[in-house]
C-alpha positions as CSV (number, residue, x, y, z in Angstrom):
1,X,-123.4,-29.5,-114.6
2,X,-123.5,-31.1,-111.3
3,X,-122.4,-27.9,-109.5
4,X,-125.5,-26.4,-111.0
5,X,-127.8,-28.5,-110.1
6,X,-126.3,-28.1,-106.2
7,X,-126.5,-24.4,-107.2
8,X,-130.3,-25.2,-107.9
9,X,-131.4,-27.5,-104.9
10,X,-129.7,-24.5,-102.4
11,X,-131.9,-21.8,-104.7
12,X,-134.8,-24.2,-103.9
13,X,-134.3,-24.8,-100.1
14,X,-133.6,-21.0,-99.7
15,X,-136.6,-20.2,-100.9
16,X,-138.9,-23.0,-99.9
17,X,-137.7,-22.0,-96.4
18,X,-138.5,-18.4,-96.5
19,X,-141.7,-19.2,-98.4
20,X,-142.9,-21.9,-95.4
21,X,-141.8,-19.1,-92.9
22,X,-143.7,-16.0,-94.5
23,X,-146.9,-18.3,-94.7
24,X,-146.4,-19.5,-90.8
25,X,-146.2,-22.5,-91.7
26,X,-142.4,-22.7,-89.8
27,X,-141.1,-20.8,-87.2
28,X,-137.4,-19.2,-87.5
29,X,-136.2,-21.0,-84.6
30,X,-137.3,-24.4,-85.5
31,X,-134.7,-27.2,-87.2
32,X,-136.3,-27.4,-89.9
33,X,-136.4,-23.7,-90.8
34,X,-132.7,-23.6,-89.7
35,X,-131.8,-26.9,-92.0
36,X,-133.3,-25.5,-95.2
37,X,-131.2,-22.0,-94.7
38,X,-128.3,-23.5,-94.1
39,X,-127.8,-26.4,-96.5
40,X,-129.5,-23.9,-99.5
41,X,-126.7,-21.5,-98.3
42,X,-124.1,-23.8,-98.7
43,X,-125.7,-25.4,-102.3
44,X,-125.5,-21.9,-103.7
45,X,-121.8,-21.4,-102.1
46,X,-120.6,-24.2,-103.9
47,X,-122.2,-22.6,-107.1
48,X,-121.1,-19.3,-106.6
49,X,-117.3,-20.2,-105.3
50,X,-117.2,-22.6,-108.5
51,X,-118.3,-19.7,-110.9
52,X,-115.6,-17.5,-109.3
53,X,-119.1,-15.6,-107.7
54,X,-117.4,-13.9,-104.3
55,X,-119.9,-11.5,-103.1
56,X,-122.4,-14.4,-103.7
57,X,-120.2,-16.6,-102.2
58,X,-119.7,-14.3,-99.7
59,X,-123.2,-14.1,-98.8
60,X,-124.0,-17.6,-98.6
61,X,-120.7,-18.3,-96.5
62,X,-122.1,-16.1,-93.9
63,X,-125.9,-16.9,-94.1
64,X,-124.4,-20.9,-93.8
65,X,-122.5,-19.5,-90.6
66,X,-125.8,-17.7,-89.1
67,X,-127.5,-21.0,-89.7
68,X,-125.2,-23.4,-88.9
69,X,-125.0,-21.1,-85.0
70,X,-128.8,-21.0,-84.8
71,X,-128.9,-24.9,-85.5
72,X,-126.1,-25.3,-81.9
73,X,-128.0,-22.5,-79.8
74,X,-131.2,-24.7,-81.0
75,X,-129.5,-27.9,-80.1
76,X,-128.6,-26.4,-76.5
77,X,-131.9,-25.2,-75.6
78,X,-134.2,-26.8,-78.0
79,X,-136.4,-26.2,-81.0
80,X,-139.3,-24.6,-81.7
81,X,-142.6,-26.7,-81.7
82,X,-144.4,-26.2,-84.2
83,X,-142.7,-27.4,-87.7
């Protein structure tokens, strides 16, 4: 149950994320844009390698990598303004 509801709260920050960003109401380089791809990404990796899910784990493992590099090069050379 609890790895569900981690499964969940990744579905939601993936898609709150993406949602935020197609309205322009983040930018793709900001933190917080970066933060809600790569903790989602890792929610639904712990779902998916629970469940035995490898391409979705798959997926997430390397979209939590993509983040998790954006959210360094960010850190060396700063965010984004706006939100």
């Amino acid at each position: 149950m609890i790895i569900q509801a981690i499964g969940w709260a990744g579905t939601t920050l993936l898609l709150l994320g993406f949602y935020l960003l197609s309205k322009g109401k983040m930018q793709g380089r900001s933190y917080n844009y970066q933060l809600t791809q790569f903790f989602g990404a890792v929610g639904i990796g712990i779902s998916a390698f629970a469940q035995h899910a490898w391409p979705a784990f798959a997926v997430e493992f390397v979209w939590a990598i993509i983040a998790g590099a954006t959210l360094i090069s960010l850190g060396r050379r700063g965010p984004s303004k706006r939100f």
